[in-house]
N, C-alpha and C positions, 0 to 999 in steps of 0.2 A: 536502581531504577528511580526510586523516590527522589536522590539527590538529583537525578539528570533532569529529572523533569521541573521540580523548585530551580535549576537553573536557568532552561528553557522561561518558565514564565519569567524570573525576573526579567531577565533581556528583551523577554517582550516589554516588559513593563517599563525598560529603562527607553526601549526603541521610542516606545509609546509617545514616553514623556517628551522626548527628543525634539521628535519632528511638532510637538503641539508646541512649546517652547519657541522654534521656529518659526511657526505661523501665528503664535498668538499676538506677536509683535507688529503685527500688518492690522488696521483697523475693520479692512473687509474679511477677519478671520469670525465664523458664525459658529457657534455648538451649542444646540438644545437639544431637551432631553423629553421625551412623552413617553405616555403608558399606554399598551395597547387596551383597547377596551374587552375585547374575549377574551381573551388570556391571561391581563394583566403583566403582562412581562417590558418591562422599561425597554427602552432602545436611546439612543443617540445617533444626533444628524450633523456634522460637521462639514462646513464648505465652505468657499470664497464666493459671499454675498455678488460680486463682481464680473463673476465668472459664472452663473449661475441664472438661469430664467423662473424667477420665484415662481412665475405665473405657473408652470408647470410642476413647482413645488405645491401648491398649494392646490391645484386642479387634479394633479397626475401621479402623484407619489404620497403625501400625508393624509389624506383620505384613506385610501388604501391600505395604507400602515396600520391609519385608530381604529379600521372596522374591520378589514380583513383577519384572519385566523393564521397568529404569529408566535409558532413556539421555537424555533430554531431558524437561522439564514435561509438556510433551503426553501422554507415558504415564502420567501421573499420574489422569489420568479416565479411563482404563483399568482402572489395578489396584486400584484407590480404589472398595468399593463406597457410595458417598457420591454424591446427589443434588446438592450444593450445592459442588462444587469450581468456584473463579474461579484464572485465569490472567491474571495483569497487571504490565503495566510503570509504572504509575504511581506514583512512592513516594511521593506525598501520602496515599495510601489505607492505606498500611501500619499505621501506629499507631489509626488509625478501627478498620479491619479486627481487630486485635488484640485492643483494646481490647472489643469487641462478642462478644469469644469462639471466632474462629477461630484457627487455627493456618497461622503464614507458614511455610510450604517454600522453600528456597533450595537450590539443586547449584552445585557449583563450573561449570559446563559453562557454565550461560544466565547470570550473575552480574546480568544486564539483566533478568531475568524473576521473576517470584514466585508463587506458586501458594496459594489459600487454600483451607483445609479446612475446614467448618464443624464445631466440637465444643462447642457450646454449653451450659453447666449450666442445664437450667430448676431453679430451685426454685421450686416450684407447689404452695400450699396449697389442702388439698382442700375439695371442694363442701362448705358449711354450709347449713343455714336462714337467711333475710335475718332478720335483727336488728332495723332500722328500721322494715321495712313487712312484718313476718310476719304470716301471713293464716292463718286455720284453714282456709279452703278453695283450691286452688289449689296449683300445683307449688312447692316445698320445695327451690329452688335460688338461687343468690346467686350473686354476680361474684365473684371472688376480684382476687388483685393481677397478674395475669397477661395481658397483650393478649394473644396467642394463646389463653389457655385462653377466655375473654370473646367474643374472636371465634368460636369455636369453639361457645359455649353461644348464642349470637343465628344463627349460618348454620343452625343445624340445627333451629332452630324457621322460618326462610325458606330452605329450600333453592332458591332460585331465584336464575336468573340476573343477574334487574334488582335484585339486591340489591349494589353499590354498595360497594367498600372501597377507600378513597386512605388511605396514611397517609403522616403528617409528620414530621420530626424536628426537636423545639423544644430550645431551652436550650443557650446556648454553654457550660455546663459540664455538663449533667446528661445532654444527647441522649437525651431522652426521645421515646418514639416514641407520637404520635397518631394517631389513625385519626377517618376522619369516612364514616359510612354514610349510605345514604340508595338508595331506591327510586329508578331508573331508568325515565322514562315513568311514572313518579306523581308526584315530588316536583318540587316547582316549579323550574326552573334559576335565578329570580332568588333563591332564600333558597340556596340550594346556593353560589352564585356568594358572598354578602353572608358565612356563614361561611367559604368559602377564605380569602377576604380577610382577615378576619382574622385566623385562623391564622396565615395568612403571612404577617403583620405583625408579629406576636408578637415581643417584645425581651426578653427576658428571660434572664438565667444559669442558671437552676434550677428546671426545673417538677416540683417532685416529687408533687401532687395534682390532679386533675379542678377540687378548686376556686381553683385559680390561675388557669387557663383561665378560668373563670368569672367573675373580676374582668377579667382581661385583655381579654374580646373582649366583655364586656357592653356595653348600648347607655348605661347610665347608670350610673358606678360608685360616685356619690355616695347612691344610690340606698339606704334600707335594705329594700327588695323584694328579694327574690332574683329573676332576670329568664329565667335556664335553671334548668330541671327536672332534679335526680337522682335519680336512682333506682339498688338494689342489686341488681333483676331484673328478668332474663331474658325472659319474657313479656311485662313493661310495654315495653321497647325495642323486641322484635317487632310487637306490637301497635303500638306509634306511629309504627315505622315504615311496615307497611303502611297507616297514616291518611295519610303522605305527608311526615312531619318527618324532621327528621333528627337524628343520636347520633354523638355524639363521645364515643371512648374512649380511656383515658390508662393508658398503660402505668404500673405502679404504684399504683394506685387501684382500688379495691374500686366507684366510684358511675361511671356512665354518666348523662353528660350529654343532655340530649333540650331542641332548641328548631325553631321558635320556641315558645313557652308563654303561656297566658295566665293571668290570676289565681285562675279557677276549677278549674283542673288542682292544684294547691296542697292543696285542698279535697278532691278525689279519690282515693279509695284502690282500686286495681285489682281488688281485691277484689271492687266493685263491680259490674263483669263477670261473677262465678262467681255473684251471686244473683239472686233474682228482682228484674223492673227496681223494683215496689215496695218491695221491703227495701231497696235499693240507693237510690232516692229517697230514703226517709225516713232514711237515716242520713246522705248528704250534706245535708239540712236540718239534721240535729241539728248536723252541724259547722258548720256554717255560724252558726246560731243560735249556736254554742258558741263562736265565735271574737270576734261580736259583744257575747255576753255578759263574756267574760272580757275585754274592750275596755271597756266603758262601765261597767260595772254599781261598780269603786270610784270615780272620777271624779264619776258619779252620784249615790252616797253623798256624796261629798266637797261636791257644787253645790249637792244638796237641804238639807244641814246646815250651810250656812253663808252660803246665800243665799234656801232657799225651804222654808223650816218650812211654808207653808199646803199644799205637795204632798203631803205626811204623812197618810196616812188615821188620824183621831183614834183608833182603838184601838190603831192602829202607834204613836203618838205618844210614848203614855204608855211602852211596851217602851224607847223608843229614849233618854230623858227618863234613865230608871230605870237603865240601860246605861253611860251619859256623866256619873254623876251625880259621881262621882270621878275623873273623869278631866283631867288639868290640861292637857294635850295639844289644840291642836286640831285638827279632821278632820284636814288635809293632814297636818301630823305622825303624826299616831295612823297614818296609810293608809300616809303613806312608810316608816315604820318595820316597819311588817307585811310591804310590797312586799320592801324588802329583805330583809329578815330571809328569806323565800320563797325571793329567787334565791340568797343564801348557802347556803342549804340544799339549792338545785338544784345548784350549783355545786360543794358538798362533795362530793354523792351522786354527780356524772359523774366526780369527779376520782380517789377514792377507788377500790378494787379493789371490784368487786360485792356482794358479798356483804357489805362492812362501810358501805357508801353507800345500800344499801338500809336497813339500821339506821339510819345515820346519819339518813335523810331520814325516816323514821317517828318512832323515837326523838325525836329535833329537836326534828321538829312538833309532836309533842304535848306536851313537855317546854318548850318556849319558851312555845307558845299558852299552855299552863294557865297559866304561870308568870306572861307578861304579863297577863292579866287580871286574877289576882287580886293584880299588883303597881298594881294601876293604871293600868297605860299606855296599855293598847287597850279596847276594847269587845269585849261580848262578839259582836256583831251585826255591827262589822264583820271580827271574827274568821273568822266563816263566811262571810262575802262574801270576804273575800280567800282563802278556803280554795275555795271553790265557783271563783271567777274561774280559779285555779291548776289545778284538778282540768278545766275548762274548756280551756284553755290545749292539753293534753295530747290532747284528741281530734284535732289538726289531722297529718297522716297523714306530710308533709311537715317534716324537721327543721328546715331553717333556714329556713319561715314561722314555725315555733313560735316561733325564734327574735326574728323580727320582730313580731308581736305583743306579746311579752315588751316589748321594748324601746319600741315606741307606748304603752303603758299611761303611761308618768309623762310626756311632754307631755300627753298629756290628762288627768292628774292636775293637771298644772302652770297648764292652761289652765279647770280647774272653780275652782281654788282663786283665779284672777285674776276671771272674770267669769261664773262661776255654771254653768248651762245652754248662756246662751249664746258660752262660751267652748268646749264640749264641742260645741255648731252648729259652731263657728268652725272648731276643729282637725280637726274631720270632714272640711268642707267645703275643709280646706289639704290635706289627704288625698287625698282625691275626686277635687281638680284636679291632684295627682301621678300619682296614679294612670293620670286620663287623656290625660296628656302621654305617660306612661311606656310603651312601648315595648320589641319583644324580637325582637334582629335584623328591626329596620325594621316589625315587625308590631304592631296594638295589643294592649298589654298586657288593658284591661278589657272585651276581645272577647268573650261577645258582647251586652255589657251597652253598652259604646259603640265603635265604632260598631256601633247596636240590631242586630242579625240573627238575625231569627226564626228561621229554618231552624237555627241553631250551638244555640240554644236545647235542642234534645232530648236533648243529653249535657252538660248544664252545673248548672243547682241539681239537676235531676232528671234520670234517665237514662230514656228510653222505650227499649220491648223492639227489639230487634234488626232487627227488620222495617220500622221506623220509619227506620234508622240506613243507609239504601241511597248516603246519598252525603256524600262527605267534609265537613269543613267549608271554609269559603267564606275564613275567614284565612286557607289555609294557598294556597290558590293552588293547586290542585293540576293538572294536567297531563290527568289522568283523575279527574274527578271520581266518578264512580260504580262503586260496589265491590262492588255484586253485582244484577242484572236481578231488579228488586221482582216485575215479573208475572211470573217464570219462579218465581220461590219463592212464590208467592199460586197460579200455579195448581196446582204441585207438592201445595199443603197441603191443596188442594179436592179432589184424585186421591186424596186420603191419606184424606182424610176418610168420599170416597164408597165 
C-alpha cells in the first residue's frame, strides 16, 4: 500500500512538472503564492495573465482567499462568491482548464487536489446592424463573434424550454466550441441525429469560421452550391428554428449556420416576412428572374452572334451590325473580357478599405467601359448586358449563391461559344441533374420543385399570407407538424369581424 501510494504521488509530481514546463515557456504564464491570513496556510494561483479578467482577480477571488477561513479546497466554495468553482484530482484537465481562462488553486495541505476558479475575459463586440442581409424593416441586430453573446440573442427571441442547446468541442488545436440547436418535439430526431454525426466526426486542427463546418459536414463538397444556409440574424434562426431545422453556432463567427436547406431559401430575404405577402411574392420573382437573367442573357449574346443571326429581330439587327462593325474580337472574347474585367473590379472593391472600393468599382466602371468601347474591344450592347447581368447578380439576398452564380456564368459562356443554344440546353440541363442529385444532410436539395410538393409550394417562388402557412413543411420531417390551429384563428377573425 505504502509503495502504490509513493508511486501515485510521484506521477503526480511528474504530471505536475509536465504541464508547468509547458506553460512556463509562454510569457502570459503567472504563478504566485500567498498566505492565508486566519489560517496561515500558503496556497498558489497559476493562470494565463491573457485569458484572465485580473479585475475580478483582485475584486472577486484574492480578497476572499487572504481573509476568508481556508484550511482544505472545500472552503474554497465557501468563501469564493463564484458560481463556477470545480474541485479536481485529475491533472489531465489542468492545462485545458487554464488554457480556457480559469485559474488553478493549489494549498500545500491537498497537493493531490486542485481547485478551478472561473475568471474568464469575454471580449465581446457590441450589437451592429447585419451588413449582408440589412433590411429597412425588421430588428437592427446581428451576431457578433461571441457563442454566449449569439446564444444569448436566439434564447430570448425562444424562451422556451424545447429549445435545444448541445455544444461541441472541435479542433485539436483551436478547441473551438460549437453549439447545435434545434426544437425539442418539433425537429425531426432523424436530421438531428444525421448533424451530430457529423460534428463528431469532424478531423480537423483549426476551426476558426462557421464555414469550415460547412465544407466539413456538407453532403457534397465538390459541390459549387452552397448546401447549409448562413445567416448574420437573429430572427431568421428563431424563425427556422421554430419551422423545425436546426443552427449550428461557432464560437468565433459572426454567421449562424441553418440546415437542412433548400435552393429556394437562397432566393429569400427574411425581410419578406415584415411585408405584405404580395410585395414579398413579387420581389422574390424579381430575384429569381434576376438570377436567371444574369445566368443566360451573355452566353445568349454569345449563341445568337455566332451561331443564329436569323433570331435577331431585323431593326435589332442593324443596332447590333453597327456596334461590332470594328470590333476585331469575337463574341466569346469581347464577353470573356468584359466578364473579367467585372470580377476584377468586384474583387478590388471587397479587398480594398470601403470607402476607397466603392470608388474603385464606380470609377473603374466607367473609366474601363468608355475606354474599351471606343478602343475597339467591346461593344457597346454588350457593355450593357454585361453591366445589367452584374447589377442582376447583386439582388440574390445570399453571399455565397451570389458567389456561385458569378462562377456558372463562363461554363455556359464556354458551352454557347462550342454549340450555340444548344450548348446553353445542355449546361442547363448538366445543372438541373446536379441540382437534383444534390442534397443537404440527407434532404433534397430542389425541394419543392423535385420531389414536386404542392403544399412546401406556399413559402417558396411566392410567399402566401400567414394563414395559409398552418403547417410546417413536409422536407423537414417534422415531429409536430402543425404550428398553430387554422379554425381557432378563422373563427377568432369572424368574432373580430362581427
Amino acid at each position: 500500500m505504502k509503495r502504490w501510494l509513493n508511486k501515485k504521488q510521484n506521477d503526480s509530481k511528474q504530471s505536475k512538472e509536465n504541464w508547468e514546463k509547458a506553460l512556463e515557456k509562454s510569457n502570459d504564464f503567472t504563478q504566485s503564492t500567498y498566505i492565508n491570513q486566519k489560517s496561515n496556510v500558503p496556497f498558489c494561483l497559476t493562470f494565463m495573465s491573457t485569458l484572465v479578467d485580473e479585475q475580478i482577480i483582485q475584486q472577486g477571488v484574492l480578497p476572499y482567499l487572504l481573509e476568508g477561513e481556508l484550511n482544505k479546497l472545500e472552503d474554497i466554495k465557501k468563501i469564493v462568491p463564484s458560481a463556477d468553482v470545480e474541485i479536481s484530482t485529475d491533472h489531465t484537465v489542468i492545462d485545458k482548464k487554464i488554457l480556457n481562462g480559469y485559474i488553478l488553486l493549489t494549498i500545500d495541505t491537498e497537493p493531490e487536489h486542485f481547485a478551478f476558479i472561473a475568471t474568464q475575459k469575454e471580449i465581446v463586440r457590441s450589437l451592429s446592424p447585419p451588413e449582408i442581409e440589412f433590411s429597412v424593416i425588421g430588428p437592427k441586430e446581428a451576431f457578433v463573434e461571441s457563442l454566449g453573446q449569439n446564444l444569448n440573442l436566439i434564447r430570448k427571441r425562444l424562451p422556451v424550454k424545447e429549445l435545444i442547446i448541445e455544444e461541441y468541442t472541435l479542433g485539436s488545436l483551436s478547441q473551438t466550441k460549437v453549439a447545435v440547436l434545434y426544437m425539442h418535439g418539433i425537429t425531426n430526431e432523424e436530421n438531428v441525429n444525421t448533424v451530430k454525426q457529423r460534428i463528431n466526426e469532424v478531423n480537423f486542427d483549426a476551426i476558426t469560421d462557421s464555414s469550415y463546418i460547412v465544407q466539413l459536414i456538407c453532403d457534397n463538397s465538390n459541390s459549387p452550391f452552397p448546401q447549409l444556409l448562413d445567416t448574420e440574424r437573429p430572427d431568421r434562426v428563431s424563425g427556422i428554428l421554430a419551422e423545425g431545422k436546426i443552427a449550428i453556432v461557432v464560437d468565433g463567427s459572426p454567421h449562424v449556420l441553418i440546415t437542412p436547406t433548400t435552393l429556394i431559401e437562397f432566393f429569400s430575404s427574411f425581410e419578406d416576412y415584415f411585408l405584405n405577402w404580395i410585395l414579398s411574392s413579387f420581389f422574390r420573382l424579381i430575384r429569381v428572374g434576376a438570377v436567371l437573367f444574369s445566368l443566360l442573357i451573355t452566353p445568349i449574346y454569345v449563341a445568337v452572334l455566332s451561331y443564329h443571326y436569323e433570331l435577331i429581330p431585323r431593326d435589332l439587327l442593324g443596332t447590333l451590325v453597327a456596334s461590332r462593325r470594328q470590333i476585331p474580337l469575337p463574341p466569346i472574347l469581347e464577353a470573356l473580357f468584359l466578364e473579367l474585367t467585372i470580377e476584377l473590379l468586384r474583387e478590388a472593391g471587397a479587398r480594398l478599405p470601403t470607402k476607397v472600393g466603392q470608388t474603385i468599382g464606380i470609377v473603374g466602371g466607367i473609366v474601363i467601359g468608355t475606354a474599351s468601347v471606343e478602343a475597339g474591344l467591346t461593344s457597346n450592347v454588350l457593355l450593357i448586358i454585361v453591366a445589367l447581368a452584374a447589377l442582376a447578380s447583386f439582388t440574390t439576398p445570399v453571399y455565397k449563391m451570389g458567389n456561385t452564380i458569378r462562377l456558372l456564368r463562363f461554363p455556359f459562356l464556354l458551352a454557347a461559344e462550342l454549340w450555340g443554344l444548344l450548348g446553353i440546353v445542355f449546361a442547363f440541363c448538366i445543372m438541373l441533374t446536379h441540382l437534383i442529385r444534390l442534397t443537404s444532410m440527407g434532404r433534397p436539395f430542389l425541394e419543392p420543385i423535385y420531389p414536386p410538393r404542392v403544399t412546401d409550394l406556399k413559402d417558396s417562388f411566392i410567399r402566401l399570407p400567414f394563414r395559409f402557412q398552418s403547417k410546417r413543411p413536409m422536407l423537414l420531417r417534422t415531429e409536430k407538424r402543425e404550428r398553430f390551429n387554422k379554425k381557432k384563428a378563422k373563427a377568432k377573425k369572424d368574432i373580430d369581424e362581427e
